[in-house]
Structures are given as structure tokens and as C-alpha cells.
PDB file as gemmi writes it, atoms N, CA and C in Angstrom:
CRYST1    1.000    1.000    1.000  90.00  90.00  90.00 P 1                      
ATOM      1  N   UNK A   1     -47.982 -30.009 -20.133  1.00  0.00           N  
ATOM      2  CA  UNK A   1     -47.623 -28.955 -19.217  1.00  0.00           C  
ATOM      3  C   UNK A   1     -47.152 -27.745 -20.013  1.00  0.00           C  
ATOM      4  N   UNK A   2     -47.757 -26.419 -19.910  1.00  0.00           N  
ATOM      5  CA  UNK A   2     -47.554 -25.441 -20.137  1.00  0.00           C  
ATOM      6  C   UNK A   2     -46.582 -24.367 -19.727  1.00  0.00           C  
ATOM      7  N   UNK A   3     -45.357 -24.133 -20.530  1.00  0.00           N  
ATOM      8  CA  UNK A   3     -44.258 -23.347 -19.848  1.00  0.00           C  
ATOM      9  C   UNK A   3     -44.994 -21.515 -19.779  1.00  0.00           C  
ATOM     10  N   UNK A   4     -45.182 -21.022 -18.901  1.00  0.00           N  
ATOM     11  CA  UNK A   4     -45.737 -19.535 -19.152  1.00  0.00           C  
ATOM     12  C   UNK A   4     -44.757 -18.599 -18.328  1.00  0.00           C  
ATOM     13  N   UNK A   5     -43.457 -18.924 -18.969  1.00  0.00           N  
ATOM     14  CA  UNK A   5     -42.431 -18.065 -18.349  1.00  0.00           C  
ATOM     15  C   UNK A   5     -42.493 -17.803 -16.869  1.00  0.00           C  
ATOM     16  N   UNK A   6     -41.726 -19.196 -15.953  1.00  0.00           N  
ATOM     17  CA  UNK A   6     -41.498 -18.721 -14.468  1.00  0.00           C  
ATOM     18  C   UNK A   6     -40.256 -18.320 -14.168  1.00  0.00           C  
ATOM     19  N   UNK A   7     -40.500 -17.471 -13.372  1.00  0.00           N  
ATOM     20  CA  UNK A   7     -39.056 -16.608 -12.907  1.00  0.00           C  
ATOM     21  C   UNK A   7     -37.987 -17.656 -11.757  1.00  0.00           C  
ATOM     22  N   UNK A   8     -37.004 -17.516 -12.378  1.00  0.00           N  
ATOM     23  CA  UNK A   8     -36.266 -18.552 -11.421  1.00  0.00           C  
ATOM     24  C   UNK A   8     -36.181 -17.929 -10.242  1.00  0.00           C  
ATOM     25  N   UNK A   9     -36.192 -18.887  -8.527  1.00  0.00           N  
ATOM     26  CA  UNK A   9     -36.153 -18.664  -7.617  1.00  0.00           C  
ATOM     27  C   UNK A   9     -34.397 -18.391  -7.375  1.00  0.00           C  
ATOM     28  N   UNK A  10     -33.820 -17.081  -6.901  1.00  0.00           N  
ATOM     29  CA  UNK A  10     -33.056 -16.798  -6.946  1.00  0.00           C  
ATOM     30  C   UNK A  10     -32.371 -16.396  -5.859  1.00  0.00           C  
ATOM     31  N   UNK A  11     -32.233 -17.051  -4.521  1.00  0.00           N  
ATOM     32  CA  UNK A  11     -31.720 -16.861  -3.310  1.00  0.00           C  
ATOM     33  C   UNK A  11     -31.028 -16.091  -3.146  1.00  0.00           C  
ATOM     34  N   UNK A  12     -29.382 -16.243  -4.205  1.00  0.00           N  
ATOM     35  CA  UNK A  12     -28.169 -15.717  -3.657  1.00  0.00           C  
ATOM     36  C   UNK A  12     -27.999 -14.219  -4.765  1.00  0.00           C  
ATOM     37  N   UNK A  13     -28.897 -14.071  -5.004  1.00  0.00           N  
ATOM     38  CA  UNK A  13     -28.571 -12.289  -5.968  1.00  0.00           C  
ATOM     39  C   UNK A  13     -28.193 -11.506  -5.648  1.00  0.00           C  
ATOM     40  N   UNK A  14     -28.619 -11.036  -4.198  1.00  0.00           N  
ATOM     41  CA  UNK A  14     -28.467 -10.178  -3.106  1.00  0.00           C  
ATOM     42  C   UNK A  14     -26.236 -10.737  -2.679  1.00  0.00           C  
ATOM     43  N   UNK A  15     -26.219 -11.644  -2.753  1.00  0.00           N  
ATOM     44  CA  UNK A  15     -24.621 -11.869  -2.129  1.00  0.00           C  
ATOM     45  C   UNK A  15     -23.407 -11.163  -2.020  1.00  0.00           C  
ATOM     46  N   UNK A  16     -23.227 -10.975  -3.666  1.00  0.00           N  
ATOM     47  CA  UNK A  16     -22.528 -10.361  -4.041  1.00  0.00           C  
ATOM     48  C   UNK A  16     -22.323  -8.648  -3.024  1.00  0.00           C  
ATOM     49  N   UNK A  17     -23.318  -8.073  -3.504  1.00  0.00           N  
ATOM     50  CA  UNK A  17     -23.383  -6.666  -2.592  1.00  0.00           C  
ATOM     51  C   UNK A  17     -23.249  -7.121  -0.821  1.00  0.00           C  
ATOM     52  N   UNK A  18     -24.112  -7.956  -0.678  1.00  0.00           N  
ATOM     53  CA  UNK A  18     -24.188  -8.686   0.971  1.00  0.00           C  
ATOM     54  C   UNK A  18     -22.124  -8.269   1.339  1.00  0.00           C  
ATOM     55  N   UNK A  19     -21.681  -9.534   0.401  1.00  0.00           N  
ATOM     56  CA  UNK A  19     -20.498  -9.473   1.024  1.00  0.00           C  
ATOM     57  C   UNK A  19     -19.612  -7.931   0.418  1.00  0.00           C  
ATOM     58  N   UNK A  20     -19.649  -7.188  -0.153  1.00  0.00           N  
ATOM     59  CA  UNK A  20     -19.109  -5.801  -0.518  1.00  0.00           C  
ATOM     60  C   UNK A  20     -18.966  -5.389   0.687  1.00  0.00           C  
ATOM     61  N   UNK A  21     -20.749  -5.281   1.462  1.00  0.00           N  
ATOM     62  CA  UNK A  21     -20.757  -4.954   2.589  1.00  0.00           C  
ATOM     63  C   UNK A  21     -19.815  -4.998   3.622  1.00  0.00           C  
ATOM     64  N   UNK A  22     -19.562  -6.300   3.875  1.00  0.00           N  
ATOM     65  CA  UNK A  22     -19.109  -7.391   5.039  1.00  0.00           C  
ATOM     66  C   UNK A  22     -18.010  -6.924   4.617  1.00  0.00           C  
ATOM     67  N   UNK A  23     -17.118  -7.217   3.463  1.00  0.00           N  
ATOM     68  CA  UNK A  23     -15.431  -6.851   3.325  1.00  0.00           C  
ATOM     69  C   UNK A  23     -15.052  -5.408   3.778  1.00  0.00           C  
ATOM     70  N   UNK A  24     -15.962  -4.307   3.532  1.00  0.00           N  
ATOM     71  CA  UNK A  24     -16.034  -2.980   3.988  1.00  0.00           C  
ATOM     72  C   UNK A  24     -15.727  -2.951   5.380  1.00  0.00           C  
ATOM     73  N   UNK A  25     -16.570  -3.374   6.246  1.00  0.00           N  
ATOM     74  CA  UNK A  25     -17.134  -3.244   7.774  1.00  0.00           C  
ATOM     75  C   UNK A  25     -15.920  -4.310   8.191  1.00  0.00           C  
ATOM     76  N   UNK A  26     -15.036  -5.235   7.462  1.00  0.00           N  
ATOM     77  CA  UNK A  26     -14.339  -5.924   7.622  1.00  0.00           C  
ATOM     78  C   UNK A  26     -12.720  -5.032   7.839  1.00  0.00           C  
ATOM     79  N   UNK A  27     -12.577  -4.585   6.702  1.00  0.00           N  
ATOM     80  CA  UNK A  27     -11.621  -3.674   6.656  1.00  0.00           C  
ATOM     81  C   UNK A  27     -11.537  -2.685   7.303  1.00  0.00           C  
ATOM     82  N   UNK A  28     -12.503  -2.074   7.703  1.00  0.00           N  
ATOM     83  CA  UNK A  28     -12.576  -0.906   9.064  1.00  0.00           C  
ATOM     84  C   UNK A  28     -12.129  -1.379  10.068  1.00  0.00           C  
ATOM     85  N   UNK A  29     -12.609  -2.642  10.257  1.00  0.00           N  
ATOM     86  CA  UNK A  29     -12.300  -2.814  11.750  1.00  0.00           C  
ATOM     87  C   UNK A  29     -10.362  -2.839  11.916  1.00  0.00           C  
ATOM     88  N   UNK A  30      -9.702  -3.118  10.681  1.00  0.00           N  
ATOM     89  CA  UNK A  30      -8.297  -3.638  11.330  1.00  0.00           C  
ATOM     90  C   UNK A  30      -7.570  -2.165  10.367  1.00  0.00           C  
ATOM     91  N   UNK A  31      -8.511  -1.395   9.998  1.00  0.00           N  
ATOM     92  CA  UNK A  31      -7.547   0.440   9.466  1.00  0.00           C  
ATOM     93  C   UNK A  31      -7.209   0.941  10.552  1.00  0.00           C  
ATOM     94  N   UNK A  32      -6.220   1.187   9.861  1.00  0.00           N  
ATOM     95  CA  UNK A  32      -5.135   1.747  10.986  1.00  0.00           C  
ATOM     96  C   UNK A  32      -5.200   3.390  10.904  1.00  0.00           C  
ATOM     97  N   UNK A  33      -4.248   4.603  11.530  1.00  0.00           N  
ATOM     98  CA  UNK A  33      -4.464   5.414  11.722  1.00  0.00           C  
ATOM     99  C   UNK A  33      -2.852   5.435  11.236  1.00  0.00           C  
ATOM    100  N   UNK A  34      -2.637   6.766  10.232  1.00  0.00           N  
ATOM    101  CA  UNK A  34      -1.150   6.971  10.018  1.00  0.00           C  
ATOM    102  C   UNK A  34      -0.493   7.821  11.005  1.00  0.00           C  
ATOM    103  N   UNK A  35       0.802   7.211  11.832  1.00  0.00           N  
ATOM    104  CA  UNK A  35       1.041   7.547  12.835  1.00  0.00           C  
ATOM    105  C   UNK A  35       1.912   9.358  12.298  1.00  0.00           C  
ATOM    106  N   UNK A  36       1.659  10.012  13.258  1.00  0.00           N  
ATOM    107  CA  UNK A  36       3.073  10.882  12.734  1.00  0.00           C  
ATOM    108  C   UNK A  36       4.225  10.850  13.209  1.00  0.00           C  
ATOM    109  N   UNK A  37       4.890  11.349  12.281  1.00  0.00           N  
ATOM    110  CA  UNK A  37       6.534  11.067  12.489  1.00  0.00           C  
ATOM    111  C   UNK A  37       7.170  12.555  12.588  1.00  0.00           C  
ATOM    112  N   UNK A  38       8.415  12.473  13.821  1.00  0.00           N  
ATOM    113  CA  UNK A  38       9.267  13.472  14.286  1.00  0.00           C  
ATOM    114  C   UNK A  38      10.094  14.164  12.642  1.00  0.00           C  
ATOM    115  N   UNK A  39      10.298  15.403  12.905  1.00  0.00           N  
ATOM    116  CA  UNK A  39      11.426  15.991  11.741  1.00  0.00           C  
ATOM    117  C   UNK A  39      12.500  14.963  11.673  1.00  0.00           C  
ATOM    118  N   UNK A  40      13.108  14.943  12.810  1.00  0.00           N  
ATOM    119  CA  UNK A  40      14.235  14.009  13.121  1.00  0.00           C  
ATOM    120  C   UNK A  40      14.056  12.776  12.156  1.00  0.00           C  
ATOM    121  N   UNK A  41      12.910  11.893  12.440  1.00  0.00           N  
ATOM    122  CA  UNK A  41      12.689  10.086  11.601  1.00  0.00           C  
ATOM    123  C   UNK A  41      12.535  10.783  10.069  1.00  0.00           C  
ATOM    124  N   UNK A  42      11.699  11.539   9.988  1.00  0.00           N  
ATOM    125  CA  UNK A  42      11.650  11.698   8.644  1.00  0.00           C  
ATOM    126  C   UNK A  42      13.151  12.229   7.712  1.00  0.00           C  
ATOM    127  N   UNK A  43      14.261  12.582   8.456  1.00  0.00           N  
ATOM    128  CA  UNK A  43      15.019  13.123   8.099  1.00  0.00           C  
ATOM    129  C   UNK A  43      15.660  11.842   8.034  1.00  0.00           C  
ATOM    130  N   UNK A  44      15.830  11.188   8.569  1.00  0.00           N  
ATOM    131  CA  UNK A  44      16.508   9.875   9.068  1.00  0.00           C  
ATOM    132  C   UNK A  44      16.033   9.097   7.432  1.00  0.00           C  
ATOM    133  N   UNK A  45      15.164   9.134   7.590  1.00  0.00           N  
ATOM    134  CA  UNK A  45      14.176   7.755   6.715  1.00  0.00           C  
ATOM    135  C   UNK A  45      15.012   8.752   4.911  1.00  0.00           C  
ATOM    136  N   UNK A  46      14.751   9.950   5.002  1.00  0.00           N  
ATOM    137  CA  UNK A  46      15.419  10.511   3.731  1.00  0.00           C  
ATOM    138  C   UNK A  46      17.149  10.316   3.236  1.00  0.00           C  
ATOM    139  N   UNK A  47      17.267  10.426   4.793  1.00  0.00           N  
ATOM    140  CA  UNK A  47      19.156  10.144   4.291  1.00  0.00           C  
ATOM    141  C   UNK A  47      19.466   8.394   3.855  1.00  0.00           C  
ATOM    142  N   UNK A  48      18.441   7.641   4.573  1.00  0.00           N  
ATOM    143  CA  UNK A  48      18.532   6.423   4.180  1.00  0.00           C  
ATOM    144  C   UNK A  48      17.963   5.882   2.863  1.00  0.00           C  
ATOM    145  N   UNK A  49      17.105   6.485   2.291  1.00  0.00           N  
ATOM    146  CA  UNK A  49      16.689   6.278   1.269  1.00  0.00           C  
ATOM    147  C   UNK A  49      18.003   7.114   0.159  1.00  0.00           C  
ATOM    148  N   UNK A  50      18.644   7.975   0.401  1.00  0.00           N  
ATOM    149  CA  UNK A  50      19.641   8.705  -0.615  1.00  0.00           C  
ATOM    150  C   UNK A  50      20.641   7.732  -0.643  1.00  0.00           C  
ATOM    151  N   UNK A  51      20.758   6.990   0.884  1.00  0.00           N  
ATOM    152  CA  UNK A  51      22.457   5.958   0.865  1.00  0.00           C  
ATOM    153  C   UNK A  51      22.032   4.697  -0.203  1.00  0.00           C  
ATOM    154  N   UNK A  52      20.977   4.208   0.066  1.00  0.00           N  
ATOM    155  CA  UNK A  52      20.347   3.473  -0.689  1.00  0.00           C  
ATOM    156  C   UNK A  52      20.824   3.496  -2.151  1.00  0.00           C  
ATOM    157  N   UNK A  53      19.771   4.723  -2.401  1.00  0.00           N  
ATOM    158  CA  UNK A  53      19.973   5.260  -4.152  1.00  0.00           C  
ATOM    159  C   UNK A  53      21.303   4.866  -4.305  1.00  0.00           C  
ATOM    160  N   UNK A  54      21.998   5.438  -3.485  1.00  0.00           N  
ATOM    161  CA  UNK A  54      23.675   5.996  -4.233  1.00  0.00           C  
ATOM    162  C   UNK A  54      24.789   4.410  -4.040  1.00  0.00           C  
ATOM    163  N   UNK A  55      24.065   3.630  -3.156  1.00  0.00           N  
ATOM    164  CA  UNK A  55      24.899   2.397  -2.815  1.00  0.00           C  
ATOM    165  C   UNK A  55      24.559   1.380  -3.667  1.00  0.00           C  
ATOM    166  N   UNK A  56      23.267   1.327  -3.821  1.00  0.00           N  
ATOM    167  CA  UNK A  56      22.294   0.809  -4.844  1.00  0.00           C  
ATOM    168  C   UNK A  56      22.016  -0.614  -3.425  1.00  0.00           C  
ATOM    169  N   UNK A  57      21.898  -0.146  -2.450  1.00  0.00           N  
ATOM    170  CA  UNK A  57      21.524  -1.299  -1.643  1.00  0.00           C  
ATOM    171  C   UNK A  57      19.937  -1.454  -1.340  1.00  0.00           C  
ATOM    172  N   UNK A  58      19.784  -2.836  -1.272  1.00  0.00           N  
ATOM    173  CA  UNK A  58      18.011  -3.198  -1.146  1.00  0.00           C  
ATOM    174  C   UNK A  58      17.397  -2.379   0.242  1.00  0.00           C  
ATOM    175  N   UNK A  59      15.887  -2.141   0.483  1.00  0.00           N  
ATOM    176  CA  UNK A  59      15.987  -1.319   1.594  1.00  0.00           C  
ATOM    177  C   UNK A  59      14.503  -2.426   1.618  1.00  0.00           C  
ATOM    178  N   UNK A  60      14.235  -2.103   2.833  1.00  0.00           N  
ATOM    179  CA  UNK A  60      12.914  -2.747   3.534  1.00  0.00           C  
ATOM    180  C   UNK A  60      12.135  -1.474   3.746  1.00  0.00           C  
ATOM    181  N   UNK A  61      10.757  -1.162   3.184  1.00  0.00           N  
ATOM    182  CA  UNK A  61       9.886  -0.150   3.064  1.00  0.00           C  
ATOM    183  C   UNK A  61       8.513  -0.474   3.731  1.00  0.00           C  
ATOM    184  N   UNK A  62       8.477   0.584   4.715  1.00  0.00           N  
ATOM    185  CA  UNK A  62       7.320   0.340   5.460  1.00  0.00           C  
ATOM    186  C   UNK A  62       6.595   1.818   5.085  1.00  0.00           C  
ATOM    187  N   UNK A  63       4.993   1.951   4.458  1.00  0.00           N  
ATOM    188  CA  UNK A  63       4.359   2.815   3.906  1.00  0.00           C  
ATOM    189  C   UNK A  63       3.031   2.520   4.601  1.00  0.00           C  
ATOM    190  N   UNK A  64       2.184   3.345   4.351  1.00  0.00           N  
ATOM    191  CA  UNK A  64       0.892   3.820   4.978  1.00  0.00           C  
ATOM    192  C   UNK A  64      -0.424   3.631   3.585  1.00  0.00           C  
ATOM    193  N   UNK A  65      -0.978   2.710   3.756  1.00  0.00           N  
ATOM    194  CA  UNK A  65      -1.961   2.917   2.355  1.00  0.00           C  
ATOM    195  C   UNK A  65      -3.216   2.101   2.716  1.00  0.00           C  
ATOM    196  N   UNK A  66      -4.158   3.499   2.527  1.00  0.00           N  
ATOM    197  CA  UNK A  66      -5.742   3.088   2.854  1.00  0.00           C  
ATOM    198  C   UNK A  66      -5.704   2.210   4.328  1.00  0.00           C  
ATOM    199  N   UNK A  67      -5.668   2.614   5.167  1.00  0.00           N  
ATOM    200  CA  UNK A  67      -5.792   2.395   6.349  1.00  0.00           C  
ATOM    201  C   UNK A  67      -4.887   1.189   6.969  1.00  0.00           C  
ATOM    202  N   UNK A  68      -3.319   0.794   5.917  1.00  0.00           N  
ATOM    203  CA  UNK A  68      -2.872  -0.438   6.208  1.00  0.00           C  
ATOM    204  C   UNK A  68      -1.184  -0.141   6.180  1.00  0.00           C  
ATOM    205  N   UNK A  69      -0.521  -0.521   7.043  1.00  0.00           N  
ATOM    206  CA  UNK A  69       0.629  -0.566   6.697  1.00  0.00           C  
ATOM    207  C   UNK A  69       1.061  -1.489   6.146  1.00  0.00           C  
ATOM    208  N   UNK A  70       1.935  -1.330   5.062  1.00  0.00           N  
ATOM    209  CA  UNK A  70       2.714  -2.260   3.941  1.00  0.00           C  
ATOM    210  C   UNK A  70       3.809  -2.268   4.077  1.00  0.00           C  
ATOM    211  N   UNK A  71       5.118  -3.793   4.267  1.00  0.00           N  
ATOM    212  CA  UNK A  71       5.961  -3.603   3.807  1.00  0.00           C  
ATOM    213  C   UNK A  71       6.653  -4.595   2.863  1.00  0.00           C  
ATOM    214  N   UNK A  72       7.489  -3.778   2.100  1.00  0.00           N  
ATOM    215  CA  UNK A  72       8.216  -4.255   0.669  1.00  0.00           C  
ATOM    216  C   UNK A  72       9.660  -3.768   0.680  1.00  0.00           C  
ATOM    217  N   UNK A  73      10.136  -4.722  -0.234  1.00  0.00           N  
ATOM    218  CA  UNK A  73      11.394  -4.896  -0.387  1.00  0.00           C  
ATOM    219  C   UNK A  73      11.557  -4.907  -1.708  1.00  0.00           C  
ATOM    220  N   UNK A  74      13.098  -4.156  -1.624  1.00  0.00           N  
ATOM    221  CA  UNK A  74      13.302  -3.499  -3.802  1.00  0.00           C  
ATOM    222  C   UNK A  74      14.256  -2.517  -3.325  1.00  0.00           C  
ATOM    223  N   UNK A  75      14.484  -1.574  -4.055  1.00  0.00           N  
ATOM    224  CA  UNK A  75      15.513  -1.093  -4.566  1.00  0.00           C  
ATOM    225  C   UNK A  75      15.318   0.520  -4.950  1.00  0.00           C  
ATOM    226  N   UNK A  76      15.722   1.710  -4.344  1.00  0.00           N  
ATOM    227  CA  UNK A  76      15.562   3.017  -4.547  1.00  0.00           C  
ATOM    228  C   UNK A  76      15.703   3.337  -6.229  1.00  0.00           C  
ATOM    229  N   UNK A  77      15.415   3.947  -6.795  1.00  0.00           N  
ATOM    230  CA  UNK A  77      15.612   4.639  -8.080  1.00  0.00           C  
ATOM    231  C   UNK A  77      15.952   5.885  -8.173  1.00  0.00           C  
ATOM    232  N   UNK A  78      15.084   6.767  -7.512  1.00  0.00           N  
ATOM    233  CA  UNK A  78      15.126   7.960  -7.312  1.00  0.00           C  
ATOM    234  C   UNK A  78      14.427   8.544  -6.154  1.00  0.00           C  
ATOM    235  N   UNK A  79      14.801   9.765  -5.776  1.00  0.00           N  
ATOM    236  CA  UNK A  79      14.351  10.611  -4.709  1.00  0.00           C  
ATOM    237  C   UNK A  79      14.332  11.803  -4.874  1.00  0.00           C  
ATOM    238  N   UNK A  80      13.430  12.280  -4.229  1.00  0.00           N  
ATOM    239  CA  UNK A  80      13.199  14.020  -4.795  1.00  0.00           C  
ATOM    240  C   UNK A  80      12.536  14.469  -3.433  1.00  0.00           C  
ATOM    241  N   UNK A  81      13.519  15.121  -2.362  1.00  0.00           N  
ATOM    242  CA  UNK A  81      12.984  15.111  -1.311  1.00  0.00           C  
ATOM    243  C   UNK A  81      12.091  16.334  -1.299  1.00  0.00           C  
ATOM    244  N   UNK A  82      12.745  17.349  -2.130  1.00  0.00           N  
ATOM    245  CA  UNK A  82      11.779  18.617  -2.287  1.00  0.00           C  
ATOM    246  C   UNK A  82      10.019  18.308  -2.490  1.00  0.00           C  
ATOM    247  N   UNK A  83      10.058  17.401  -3.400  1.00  0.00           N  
ATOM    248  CA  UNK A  83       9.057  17.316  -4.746  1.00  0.00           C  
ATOM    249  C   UNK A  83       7.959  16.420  -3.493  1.00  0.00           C  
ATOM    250  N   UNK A  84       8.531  15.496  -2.538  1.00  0.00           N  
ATOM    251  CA  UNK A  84       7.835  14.589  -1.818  1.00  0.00           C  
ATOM    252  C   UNK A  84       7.686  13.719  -2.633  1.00  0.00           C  
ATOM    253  N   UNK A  85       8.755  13.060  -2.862  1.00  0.00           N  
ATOM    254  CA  UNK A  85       8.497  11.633  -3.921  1.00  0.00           C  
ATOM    255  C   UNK A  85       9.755  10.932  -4.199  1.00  0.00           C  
ATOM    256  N   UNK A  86       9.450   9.498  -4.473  1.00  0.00           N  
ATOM    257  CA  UNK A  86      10.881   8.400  -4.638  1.00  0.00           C  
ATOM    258  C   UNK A  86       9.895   7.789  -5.339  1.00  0.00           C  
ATOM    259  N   UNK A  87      11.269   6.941  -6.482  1.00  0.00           N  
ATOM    260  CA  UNK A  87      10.904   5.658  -7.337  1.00  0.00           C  
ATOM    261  C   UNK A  87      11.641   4.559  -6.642  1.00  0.00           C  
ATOM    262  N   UNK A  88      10.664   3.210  -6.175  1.00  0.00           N  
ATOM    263  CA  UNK A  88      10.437   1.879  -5.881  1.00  0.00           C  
ATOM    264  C   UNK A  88      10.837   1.614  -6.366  1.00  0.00           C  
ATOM    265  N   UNK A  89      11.487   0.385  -6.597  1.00  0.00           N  
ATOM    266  CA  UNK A  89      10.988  -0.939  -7.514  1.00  0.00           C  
ATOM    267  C   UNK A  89      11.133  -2.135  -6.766  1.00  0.00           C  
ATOM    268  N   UNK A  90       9.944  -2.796  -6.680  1.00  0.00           N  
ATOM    269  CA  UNK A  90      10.281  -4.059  -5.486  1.00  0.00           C  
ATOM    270  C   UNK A  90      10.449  -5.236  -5.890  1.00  0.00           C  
ATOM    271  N   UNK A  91      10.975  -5.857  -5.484  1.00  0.00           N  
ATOM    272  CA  UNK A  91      11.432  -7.147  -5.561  1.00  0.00           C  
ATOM    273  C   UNK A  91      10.594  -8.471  -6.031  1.00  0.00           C  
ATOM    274  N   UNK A  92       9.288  -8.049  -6.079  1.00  0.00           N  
ATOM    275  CA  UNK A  92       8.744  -9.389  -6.368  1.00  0.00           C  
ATOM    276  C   UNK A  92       8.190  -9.324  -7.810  1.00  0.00           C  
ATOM    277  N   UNK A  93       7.319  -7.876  -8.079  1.00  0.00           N  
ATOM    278  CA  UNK A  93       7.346  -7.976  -9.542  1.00  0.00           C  
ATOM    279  C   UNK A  93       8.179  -7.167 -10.467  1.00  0.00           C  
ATOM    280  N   UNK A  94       9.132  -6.379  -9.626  1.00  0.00           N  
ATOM    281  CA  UNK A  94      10.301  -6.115 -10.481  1.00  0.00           C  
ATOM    282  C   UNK A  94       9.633  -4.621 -10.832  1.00  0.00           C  
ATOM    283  N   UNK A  95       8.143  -3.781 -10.659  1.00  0.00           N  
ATOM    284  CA  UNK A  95       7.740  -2.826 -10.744  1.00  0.00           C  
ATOM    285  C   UNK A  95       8.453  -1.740 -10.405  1.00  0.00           C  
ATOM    286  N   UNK A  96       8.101  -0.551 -10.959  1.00  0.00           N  
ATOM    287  CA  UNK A  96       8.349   1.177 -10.732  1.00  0.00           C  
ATOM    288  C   UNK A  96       7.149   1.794  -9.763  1.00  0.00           C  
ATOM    289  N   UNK A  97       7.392   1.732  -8.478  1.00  0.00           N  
ATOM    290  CA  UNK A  97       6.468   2.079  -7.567  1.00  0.00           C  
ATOM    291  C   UNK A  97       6.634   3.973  -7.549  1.00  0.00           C  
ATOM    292  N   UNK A  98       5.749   5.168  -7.920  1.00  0.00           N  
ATOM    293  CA  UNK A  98       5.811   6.012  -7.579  1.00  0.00           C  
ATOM    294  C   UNK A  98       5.364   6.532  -6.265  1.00  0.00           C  
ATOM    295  N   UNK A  99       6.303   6.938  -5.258  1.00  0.00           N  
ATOM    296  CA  UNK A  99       5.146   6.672  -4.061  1.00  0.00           C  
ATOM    297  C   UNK A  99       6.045   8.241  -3.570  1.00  0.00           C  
ATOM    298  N   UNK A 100       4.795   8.484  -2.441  1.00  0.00           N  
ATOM    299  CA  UNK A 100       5.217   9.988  -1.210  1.00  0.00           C  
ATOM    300  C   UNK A 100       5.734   9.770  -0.604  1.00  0.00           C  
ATOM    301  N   UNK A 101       7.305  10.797  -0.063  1.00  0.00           N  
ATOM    302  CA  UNK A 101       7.771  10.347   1.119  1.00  0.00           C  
ATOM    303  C   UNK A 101       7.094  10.773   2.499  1.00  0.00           C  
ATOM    304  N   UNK A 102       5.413  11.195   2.089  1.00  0.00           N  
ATOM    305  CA  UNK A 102       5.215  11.296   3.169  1.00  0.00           C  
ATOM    306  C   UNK A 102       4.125  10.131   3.879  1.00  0.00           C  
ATOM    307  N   UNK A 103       3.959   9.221   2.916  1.00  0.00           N  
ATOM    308  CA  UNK A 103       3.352   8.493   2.891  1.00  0.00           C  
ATOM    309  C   UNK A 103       4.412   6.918   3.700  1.00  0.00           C  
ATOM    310  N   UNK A 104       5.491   6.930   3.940  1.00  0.00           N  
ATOM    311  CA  UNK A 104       6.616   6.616   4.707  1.00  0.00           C  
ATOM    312  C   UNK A 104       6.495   6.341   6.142  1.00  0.00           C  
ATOM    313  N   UNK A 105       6.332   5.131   6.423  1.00  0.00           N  
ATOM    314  CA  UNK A 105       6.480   5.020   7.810  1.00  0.00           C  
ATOM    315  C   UNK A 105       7.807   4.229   8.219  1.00  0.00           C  
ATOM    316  N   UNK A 106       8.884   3.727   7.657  1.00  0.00           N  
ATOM    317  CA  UNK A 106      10.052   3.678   7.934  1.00  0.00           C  
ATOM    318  C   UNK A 106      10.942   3.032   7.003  1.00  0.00           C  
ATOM    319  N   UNK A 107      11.936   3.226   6.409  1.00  0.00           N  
ATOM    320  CA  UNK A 107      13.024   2.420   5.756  1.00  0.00           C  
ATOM    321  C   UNK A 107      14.140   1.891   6.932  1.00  0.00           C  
ATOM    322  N   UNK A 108      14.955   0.892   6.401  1.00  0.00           N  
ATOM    323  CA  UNK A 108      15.896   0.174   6.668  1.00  0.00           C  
ATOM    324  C   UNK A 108      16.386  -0.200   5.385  1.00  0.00           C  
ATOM    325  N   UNK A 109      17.692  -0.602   5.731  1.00  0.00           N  
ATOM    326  CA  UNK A 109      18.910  -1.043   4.411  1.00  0.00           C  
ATOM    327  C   UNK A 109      18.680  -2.244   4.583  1.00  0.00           C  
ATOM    328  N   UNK A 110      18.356  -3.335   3.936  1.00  0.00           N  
ATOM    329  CA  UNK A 110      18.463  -5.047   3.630  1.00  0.00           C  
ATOM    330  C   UNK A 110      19.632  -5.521   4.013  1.00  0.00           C  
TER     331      UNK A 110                                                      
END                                                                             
């Protein structure tokens, strides 16, 4: 029997991209829309994030990212309400989260 180079039959090649697809059209369906928030909450959510900083107390962080709300728990570093920005650091890997405060959909103190 003569080998004359056959191409392997290769069903699943296509999969990979198949499911890219599917996780895409997957993730649309449950993106969310970032709600907006009153002067008032946002003012709210800033003074709580400063008591934080200055108490050094844990806060519960609810944020807006790629169509999902997230929340985490950690510890203020800094705040720069001018600049639109605070340093994270959360609790599970101990990270320096740079994030927007406008990107903020609510704090609480732990």
C-alpha cells in the first residue's frame, strides 16, 4: 500500500471560531446598559469612597465594564475626584485596580 499524502479528515477546525461566535452572541444577550446616575449618588458614592480612604475601611464596589456589572471588595488607596479616578485594591488578589469614578455604579462601606 502506497502512502501518497492524504489529507486528514478534519471535522472540528471550523470550532474554535464556531464557538468565538456563540460566546459573542452569548454575551450580548445578558450586556447590560450603564445606568445613569443623579449628581446627588455620584456625590454620595465620592464622599464614601474619601471616608473609606481616610478610615481605611473595606468598601463593596459595584462598576460598569463591557456590558457587565462587577462587584468587588478591597480597600480605597486613592481618589482624585477632579482627575475622575481612584486606586482599588481588592481583596482577593491583593491588586492596584486603576479605575473611573465614572465608571461607578455604587459603593458601600463593608
Amino acid at each position: 500500500m502506497e502512502y501518497r499524502g492524504m489529507k486528514k479528515w478534519r471535522p472540528f477546525a471550523t470550532l474554535p471560531e464556531q464557538y468565538i461566535g456563540l460566546q459573542e452572541i452569548i454575551d450580548k444577550q445578558v450586556e447590560v446598559t450603564q445606568p445613569v446616575l443623579t449628581e446627588e449618588q455620584m456625590e454620595q458614592m465620592n464622599f464614601t469612597l474619601i471616608e473609606a480612604l481616610h478610615t481605611n475601611k473595606q468598601v463593596y464596589l459595584t462598576y460598569y465594564k463591557r456590558g457587565q456589572f462587577i462587584t468587588e471588595t478591597g480597600s480605597i488607596q486613592f481618589v482624585d475626584s477632579l482627575g475622575d479616578l481612584f486606586i482599588f485594591i481588592d481583596d482577593v488578589f491583593e491588586l492596584k485596580n486603576k479605575m473611573r469614578l465614572s465608571e461607578l455604579i455604587d459603593v458601600r462601606l463593608s
